[in-house]
C-alpha positions as CSV (number, residue, x, y, z in Angstrom):
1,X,0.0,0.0,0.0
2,X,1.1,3.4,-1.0
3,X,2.7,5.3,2.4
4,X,2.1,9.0,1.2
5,X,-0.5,10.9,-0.5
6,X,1.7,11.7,-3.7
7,X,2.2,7.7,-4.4
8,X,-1.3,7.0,-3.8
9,X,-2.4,9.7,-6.2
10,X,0.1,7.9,-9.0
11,X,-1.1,4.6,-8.1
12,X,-4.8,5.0,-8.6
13,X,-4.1,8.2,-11.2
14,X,-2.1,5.1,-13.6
15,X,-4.0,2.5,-13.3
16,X,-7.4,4.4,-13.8
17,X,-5.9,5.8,-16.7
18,X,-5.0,2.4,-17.8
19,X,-8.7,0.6,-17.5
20,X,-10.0,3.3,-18.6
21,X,-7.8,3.5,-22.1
22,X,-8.4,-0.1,-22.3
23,X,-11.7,0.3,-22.4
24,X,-12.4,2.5,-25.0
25,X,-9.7,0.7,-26.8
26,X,-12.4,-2.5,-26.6
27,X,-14.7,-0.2,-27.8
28,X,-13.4,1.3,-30.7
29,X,-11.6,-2.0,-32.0
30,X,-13.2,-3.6,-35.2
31,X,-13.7,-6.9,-33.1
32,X,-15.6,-5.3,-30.6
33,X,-18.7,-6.7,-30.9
34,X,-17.6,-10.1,-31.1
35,X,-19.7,-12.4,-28.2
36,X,-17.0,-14.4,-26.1
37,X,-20.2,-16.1,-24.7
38,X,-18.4,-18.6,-22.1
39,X,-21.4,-19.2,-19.6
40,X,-19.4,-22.4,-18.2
41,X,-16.4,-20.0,-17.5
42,X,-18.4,-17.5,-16.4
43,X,-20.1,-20.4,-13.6
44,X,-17.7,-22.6,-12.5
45,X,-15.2,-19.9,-12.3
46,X,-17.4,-16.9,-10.6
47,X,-19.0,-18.9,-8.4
48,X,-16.5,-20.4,-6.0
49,X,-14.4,-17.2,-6.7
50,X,-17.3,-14.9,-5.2
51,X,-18.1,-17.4,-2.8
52,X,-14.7,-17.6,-1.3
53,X,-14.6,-14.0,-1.2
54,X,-18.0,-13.7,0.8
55,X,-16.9,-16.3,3.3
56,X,-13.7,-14.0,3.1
57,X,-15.6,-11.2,4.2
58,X,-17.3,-12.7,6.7
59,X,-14.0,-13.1,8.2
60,X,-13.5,-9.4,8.1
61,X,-16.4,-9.0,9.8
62,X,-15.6,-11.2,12.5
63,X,-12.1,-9.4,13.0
64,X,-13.9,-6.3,12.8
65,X,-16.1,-7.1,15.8
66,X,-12.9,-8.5,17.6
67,X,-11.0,-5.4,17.3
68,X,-13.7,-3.2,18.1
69,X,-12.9,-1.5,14.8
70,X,-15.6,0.4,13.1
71,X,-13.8,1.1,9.5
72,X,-13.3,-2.8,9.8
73,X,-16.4,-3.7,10.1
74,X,-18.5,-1.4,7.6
75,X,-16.1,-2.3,5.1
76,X,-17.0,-6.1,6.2
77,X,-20.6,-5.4,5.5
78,X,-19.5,-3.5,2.2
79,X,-17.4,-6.4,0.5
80,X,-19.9,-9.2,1.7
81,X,-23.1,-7.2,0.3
82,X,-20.3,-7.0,-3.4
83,X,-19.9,-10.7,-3.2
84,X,-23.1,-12.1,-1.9
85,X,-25.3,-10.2,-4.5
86,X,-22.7,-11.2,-7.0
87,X,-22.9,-14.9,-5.9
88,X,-26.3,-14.8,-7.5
89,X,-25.1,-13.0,-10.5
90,X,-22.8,-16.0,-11.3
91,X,-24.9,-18.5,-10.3
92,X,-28.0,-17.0,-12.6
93,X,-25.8,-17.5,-15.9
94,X,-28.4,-18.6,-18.0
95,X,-28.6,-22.7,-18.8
96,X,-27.7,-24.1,-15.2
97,X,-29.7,-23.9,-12.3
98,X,-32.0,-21.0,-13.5
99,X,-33.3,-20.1,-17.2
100,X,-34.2,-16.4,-16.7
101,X,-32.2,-15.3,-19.8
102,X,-30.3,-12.2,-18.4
103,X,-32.3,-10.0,-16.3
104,X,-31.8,-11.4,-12.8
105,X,-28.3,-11.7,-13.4
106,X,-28.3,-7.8,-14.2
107,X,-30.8,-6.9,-11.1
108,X,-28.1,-8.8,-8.9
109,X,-24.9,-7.2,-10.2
110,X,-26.2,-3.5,-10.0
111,X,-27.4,-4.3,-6.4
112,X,-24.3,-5.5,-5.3
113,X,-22.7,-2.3,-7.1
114,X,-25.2,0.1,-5.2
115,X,-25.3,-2.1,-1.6
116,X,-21.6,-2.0,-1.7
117,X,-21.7,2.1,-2.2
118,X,-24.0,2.3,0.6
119,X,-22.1,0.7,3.0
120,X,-18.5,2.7,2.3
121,X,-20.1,5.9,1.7
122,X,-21.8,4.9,5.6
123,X,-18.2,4.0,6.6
124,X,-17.3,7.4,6.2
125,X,-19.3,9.0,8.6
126,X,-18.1,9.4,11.8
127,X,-18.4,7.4,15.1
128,X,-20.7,9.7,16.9
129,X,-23.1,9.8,14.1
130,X,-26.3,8.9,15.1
131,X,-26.0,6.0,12.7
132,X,-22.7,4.7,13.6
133,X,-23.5,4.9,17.0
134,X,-26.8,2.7,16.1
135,X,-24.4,0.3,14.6
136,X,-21.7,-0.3,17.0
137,X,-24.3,-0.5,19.6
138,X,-26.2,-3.3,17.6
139,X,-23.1,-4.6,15.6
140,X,-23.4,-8.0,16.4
141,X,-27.0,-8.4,15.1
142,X,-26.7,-6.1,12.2
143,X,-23.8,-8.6,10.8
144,X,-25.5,-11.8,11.5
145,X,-28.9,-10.4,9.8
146,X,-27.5,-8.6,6.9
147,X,-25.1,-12.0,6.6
148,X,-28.5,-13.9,7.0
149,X,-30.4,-11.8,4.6
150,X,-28.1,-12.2,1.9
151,X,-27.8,-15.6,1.9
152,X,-32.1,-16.4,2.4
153,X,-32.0,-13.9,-0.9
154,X,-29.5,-16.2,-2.9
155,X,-31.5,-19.0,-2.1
156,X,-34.9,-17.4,-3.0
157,X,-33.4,-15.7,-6.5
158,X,-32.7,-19.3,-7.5
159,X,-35.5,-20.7,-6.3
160,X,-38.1,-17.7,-7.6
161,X,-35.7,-16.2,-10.1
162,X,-38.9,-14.2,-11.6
163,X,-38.9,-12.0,-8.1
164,X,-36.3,-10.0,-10.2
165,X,-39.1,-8.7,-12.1
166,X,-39.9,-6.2,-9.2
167,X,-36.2,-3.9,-10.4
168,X,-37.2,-2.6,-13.1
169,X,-33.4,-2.0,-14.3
170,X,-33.7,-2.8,-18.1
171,X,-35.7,0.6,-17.8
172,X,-33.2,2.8,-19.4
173,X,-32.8,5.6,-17.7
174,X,-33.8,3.9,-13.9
175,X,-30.4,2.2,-14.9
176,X,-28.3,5.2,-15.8
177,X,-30.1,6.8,-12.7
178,X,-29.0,4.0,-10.1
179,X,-25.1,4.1,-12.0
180,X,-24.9,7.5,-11.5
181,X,-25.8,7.3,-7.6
182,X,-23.7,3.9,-7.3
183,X,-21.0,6.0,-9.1
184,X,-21.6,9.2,-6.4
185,X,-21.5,7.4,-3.6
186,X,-18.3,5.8,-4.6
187,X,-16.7,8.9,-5.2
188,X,-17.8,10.4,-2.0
189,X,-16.1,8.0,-0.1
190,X,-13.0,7.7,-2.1
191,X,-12.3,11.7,-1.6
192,X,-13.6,11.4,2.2
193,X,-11.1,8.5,3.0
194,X,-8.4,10.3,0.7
195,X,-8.9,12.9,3.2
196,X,-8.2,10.7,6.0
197,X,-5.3,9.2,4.5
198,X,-3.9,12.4,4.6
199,X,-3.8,13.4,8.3
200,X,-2.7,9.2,9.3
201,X,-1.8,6.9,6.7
202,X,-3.4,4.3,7.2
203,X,-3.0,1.6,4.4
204,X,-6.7,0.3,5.1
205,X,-7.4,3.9,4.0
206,X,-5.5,3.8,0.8
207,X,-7.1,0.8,0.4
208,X,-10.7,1.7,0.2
209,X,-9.5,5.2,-2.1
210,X,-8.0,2.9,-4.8
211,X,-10.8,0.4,-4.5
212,X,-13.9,2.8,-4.9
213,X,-11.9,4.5,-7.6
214,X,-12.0,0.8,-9.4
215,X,-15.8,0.1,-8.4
216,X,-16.5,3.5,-9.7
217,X,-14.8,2.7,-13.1
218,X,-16.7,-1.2,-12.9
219,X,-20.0,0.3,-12.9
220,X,-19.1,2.8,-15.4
221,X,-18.3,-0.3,-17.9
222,X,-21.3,-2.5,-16.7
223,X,-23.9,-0.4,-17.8
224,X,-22.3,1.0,-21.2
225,X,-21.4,-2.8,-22.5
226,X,-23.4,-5.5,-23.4
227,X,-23.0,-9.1,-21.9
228,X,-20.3,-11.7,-23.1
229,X,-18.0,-8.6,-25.3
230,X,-14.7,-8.7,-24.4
231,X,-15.6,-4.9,-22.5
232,X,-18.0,-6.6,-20.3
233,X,-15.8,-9.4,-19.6
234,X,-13.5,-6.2,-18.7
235,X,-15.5,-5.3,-15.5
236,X,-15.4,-8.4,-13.8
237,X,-11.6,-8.5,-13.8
238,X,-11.4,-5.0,-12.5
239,X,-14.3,-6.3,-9.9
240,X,-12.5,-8.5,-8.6
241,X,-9.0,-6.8,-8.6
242,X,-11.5,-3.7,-6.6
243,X,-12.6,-6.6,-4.0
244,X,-9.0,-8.2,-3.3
245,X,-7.9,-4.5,-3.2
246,X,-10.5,-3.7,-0.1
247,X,-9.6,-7.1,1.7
248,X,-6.2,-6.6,1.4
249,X,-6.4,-3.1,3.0
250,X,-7.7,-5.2,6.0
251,X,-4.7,-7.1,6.3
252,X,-2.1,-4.5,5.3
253,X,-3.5,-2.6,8.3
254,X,-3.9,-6.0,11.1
255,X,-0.7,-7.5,9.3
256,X,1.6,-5.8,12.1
257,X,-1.3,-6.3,14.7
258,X,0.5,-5.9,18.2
259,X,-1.0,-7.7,21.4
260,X,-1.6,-5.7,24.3
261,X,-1.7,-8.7,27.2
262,X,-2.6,-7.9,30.5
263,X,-2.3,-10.2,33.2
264,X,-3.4,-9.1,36.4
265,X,-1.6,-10.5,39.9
266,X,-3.6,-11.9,43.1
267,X,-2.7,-11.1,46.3
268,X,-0.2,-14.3,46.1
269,X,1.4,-12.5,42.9
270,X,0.8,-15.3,40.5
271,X,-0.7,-14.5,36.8
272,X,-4.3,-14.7,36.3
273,X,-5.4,-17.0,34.2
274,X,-8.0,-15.0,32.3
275,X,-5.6,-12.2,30.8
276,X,-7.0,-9.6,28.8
277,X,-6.2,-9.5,25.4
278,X,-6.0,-6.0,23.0
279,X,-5.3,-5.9,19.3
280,X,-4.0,-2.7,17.7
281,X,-2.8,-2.3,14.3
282,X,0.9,-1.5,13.6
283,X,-0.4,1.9,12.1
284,X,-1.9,2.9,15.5
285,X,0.9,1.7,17.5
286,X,2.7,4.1,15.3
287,X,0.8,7.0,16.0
288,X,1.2,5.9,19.7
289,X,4.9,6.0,18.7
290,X,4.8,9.2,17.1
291,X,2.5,10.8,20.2
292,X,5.4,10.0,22.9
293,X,8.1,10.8,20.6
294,X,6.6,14.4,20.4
295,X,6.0,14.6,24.7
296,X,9.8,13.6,25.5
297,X,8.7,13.5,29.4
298,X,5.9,10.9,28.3
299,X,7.6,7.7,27.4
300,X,5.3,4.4,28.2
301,X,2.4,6.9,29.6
302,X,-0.3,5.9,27.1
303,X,0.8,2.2,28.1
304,X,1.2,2.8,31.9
305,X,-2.3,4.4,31.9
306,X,-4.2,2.1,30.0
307,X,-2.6,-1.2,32.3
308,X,-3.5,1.0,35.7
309,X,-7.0,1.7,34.3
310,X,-7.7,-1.8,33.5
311,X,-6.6,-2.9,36.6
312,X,-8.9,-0.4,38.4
313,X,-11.5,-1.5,35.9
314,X,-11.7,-4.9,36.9
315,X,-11.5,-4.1,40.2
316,X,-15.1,-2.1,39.9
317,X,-16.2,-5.4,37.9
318,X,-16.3,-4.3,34.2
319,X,-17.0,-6.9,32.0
320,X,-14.1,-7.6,29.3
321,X,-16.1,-5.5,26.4
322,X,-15.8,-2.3,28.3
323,X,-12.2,-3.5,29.6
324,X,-11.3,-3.5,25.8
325,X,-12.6,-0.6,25.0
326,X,-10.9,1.4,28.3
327,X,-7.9,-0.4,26.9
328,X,-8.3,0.9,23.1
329,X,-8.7,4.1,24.5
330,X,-6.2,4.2,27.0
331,X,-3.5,3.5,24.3
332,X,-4.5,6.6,22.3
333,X,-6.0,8.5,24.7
334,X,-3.6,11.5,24.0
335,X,-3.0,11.4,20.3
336,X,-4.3,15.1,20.4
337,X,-0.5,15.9,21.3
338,X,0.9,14.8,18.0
339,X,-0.5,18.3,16.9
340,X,0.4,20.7,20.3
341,X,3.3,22.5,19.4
342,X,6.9,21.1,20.8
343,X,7.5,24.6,22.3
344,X,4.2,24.1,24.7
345,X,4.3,20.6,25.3
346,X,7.6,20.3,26.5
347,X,8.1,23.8,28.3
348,X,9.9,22.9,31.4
349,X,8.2,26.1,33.3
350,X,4.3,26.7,33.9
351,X,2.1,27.4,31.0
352,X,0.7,30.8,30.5
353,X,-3.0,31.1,30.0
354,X,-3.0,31.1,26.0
355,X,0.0,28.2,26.4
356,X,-3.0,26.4,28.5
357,X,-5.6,26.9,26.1
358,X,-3.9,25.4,23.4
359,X,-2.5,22.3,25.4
360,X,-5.9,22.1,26.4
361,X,-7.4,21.5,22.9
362,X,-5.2,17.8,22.5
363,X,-8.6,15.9,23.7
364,X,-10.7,17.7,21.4
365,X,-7.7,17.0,18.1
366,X,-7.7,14.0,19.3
367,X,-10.7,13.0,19.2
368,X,-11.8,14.7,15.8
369,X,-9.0,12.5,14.6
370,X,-9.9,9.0,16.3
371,X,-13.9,9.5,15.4
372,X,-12.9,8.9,11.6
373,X,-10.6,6.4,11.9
374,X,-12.8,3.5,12.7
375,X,-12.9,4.1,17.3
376,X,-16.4,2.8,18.8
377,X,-18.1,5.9,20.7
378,X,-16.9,4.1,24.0
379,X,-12.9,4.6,23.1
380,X,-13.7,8.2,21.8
381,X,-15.3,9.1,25.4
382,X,-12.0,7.8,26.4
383,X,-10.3,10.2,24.4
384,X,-12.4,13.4,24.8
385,X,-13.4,13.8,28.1
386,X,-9.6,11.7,30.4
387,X,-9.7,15.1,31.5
388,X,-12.8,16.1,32.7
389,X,-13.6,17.0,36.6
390,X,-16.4,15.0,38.7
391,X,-17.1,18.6,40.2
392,X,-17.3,20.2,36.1
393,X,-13.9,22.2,36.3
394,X,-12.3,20.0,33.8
395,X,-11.8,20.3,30.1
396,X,-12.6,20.7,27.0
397,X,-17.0,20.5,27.6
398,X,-17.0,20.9,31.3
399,X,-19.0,17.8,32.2
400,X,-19.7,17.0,35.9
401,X,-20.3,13.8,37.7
402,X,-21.9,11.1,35.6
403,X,-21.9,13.0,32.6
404,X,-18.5,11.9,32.1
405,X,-18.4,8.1,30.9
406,X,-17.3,5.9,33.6
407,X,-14.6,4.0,31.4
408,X,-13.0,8.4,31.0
409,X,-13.6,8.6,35.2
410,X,-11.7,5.5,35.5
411,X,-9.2,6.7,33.3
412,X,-8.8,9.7,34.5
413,X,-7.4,8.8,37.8
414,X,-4.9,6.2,36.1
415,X,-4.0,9.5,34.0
416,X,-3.2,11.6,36.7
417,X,-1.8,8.9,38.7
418,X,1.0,7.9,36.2
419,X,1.5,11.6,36.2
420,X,2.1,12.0,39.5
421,X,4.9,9.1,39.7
422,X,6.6,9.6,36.7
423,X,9.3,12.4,36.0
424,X,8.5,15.4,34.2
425,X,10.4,18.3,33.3
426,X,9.4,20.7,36.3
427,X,9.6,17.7,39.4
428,X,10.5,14.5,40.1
429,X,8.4,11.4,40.0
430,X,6.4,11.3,43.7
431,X,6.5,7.9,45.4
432,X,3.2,6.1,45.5
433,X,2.2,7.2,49.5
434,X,1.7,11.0,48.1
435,X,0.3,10.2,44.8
436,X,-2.5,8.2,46.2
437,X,-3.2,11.0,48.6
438,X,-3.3,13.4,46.2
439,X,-6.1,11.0,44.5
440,X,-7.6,10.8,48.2
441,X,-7.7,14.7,48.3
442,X,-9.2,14.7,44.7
443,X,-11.9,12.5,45.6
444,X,-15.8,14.2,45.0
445,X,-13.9,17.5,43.2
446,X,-11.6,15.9,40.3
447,X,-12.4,12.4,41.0
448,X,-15.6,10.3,40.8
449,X,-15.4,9.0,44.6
450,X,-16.2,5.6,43.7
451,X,-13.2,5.4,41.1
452,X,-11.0,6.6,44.1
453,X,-12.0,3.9,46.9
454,X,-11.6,1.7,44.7
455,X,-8.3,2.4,43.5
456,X,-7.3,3.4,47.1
457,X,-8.2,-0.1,48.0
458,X,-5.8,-1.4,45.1
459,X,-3.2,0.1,46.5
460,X,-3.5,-0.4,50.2
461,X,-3.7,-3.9,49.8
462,X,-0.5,-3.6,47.6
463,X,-2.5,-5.3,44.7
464,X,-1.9,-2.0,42.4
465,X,1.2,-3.4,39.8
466,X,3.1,-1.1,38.2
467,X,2.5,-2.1,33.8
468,X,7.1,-1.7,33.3
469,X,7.5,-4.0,36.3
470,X,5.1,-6.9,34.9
471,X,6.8,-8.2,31.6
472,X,7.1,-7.0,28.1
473,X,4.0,-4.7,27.2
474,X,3.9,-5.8,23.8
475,X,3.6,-8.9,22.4
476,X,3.6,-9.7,18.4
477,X,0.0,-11.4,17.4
478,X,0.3,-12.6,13.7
């Protein structure tokens, strides 16, 4: 995948230029007309093909759901609606297990076309969207139906082939009218995602720019050629190359995945034996990288805070799906600071007031940035509000009490905790007696009071393990 925006811009700048030549090329040439009709190719060949895809997607999916990764899983539900629509496309070729001559094979393909558009021009919204949030609260059940629905509706096209009858898409211009919004939509999302690209680099990003660039040039070529030319033959090729493209994104982003294990100690110090496992990609670790490497006095924090608030978490008895998501959070929680300038985030002496407003704004950066790049609304609470007050004092939207998500209160003790006993460039690290009675003090004003007793309990039983002291933080998943 292409690492900057000027190699990306070649990439899908020369090879749309190249499908597109060769297109018109197939249209102009004297043999253009010529019917390559090869319906046992275009069956035995498309079928297991699309089917392996679609089971591939489902696998996306799945990772999707594990990862807690919204771009993931919309793009999932994208690829699968391509394939599974599709499926019935290849399995409609006239003279095997239907006889409708052509049009449900067309009804299917310019579904799958338009479905597909939906869902990555969806993807593109952002996580608090009233939408997105709809979907990562019911993700589970919103894969398994639309997996569900897709598959009842390949059975029913083969087995009722004449319910095609009710898309009217050999109506001329309903067809040009459905291309053009199919088209739309995957231009939409191609420039939205470019966007993205731009401020992270993310190759799942690149990915979906270069593969609705193709879909967009697919649907172009299914609706201006007629079946079994050598143009129309042309589309599925570049359909297919556009589907690998968007799985591969997937994998070119996961590929690196890094393991985030946390094994907690009993009182008898021994590991438990229900650790917690996090995935993160290898392009978020290096933006966790790049966030530390910009705070020189911050070294480890985003890892020292997310272990200490998921220790604190189970300790308040949050089941492992919050747990992740504290954890997913954690990690990133202060990504903002990639943009604070290095003069203000590492002035040794105290901030003035406009140095304070502008450190100040690194929840709010970061979380504009995290809400686009596939974070559930649960991690980007996480991320906005780690520094919010239980008596409203805090920053950036001046919540109070349980305004503030209890996975941010949680955090935001760990936060100021690993603060407290680390070196910064004003003080040196305090020793675990003071900082936890600085918490103490804090408890009711700063602090949610529950978060506190039960962190002060962690520590007075000595069951409070500091993340450096534990093992290697990060462990290679493949």
């Amino acid at each position: 995948m292409p690492r900057s925006t000027r190699s990306l811009i070649a990439m899908v700048s020369i090879t749309a230029a190249a499908i597109l030549l060769g297109f018109a090329y197939l249209l102009t040439f004297p043999g253009r007309d010529t019917m390559w009709d090869l319906p046992r190719f275009h069956f035995y060949v498309l079928t297991p093909t699309l089917f392996a895809l679609a089971i591939s997607a489902i696998a996306v999916g799945w990772t999707g759901l594990r990862l807690r990764d919204m771009s993931v899983l919309m793009l999932a539900l994208a690829i699968f609606s391509l394939n599974g629509f599709f499926l019935i496309h290849a399995l409609s070729t006239p003279g095997f297990l239907v006889h409708d001559p052509y049009h449900l094979a067309g009804v299917a393909s310019q579904i799958g076309m338009t479905s597909c558009a939906i869902w990555i021009y969806l993807s593109t919204l952002s996580s608090d969207h009233a939408f997105m949030r709809m979907v990562s609260k019911h993700r589970k059940r919103i894969v398994a139906g639309w997996v569900a629905f897709i598959v009842l509706l390949n059975i029913a096209s083969l087995a009722y082939p004449d319910i095609s009858e009710f898309v009217p898409i050999h109506i001329t211009p309903i067809n040009y009218l459905m291309a053009l919004i199919t088209g739309l939509l995957y231009f939409w999302a191609a420039k939205r995602y470019f966007q993205q690209f731009r401020l992270v680099q993310f190759p799942l990003h690149a990915a979906i720019v270069f593969g609705s660039v193709l879909l967009m040039i697919t649907e172009l070529v299914m609706v201006t050629t007629m079946m079994w030319t050598l143009a129309w033959w042309l589309y599925h090729i570049v359909l297919a190359v556009s589907a690998l493209m968007l799985l591969y994104g997937v994998i070119a982003q996961y590929r690196s995945n890094i393991s985030i294990t946390h094994a907690l100690r009993q009182a008898n110090r021994q590991p438990s034996s229900d650790p917690l496992r996090v995935f993160i990609s290898g392009s978020m670790h290096n933006l966790i990288v790049a966030t530390e490497t910009k705070d020189e006095y911050t070294a480890g924090h985003n890892y020292r805070v997310a272990m200490y608030g998921l220790q604190l978490a189970r300790a308040m008895n949050l089941d492992t799906e919050q747990m992740r998501a504290l954890a997913r959070g954690g990690l990133i929680h202060d990504v903002g600071k990639i943009r604070i300038p290095s003069e203000i985030l590492n002035k040794p002496g105290k901030l003035d007031t406009h140095e304070r407003t502008v450190i100040e704004q690194h929840p709010v950066i970061g979380y504009e940035m995290c809400k686009y790049i596939g974070f559930m609304t649960e991690e980007l609470s996480v991320i906005r509000h780690h520094h919010e007050k239980w008596d409203g004092t805090g920053y950036p939207d001046k919540l109070r009490g349980e305004e503030i998500s209890l996975l941010a209160r949680i955090l935001a003790v760990a936060d100021v905790y690993d603060a407290l006993t680390s070196r910064r460039a004003y003080r040196d690290p305090w020793p675990q007696e003071r900082a936890l009675k600085a918490i103490v003090e804090g408890s009711g004003t700063h602090f949610d009071p529950e978060c506190v007793a039960a962190f002060a309990g962690l520590c007075n039983r000595g069951e409070l393990i500091d993340p450096e002291a534990s093992g290697q933080p990060y462990g290679r998943a493949i």
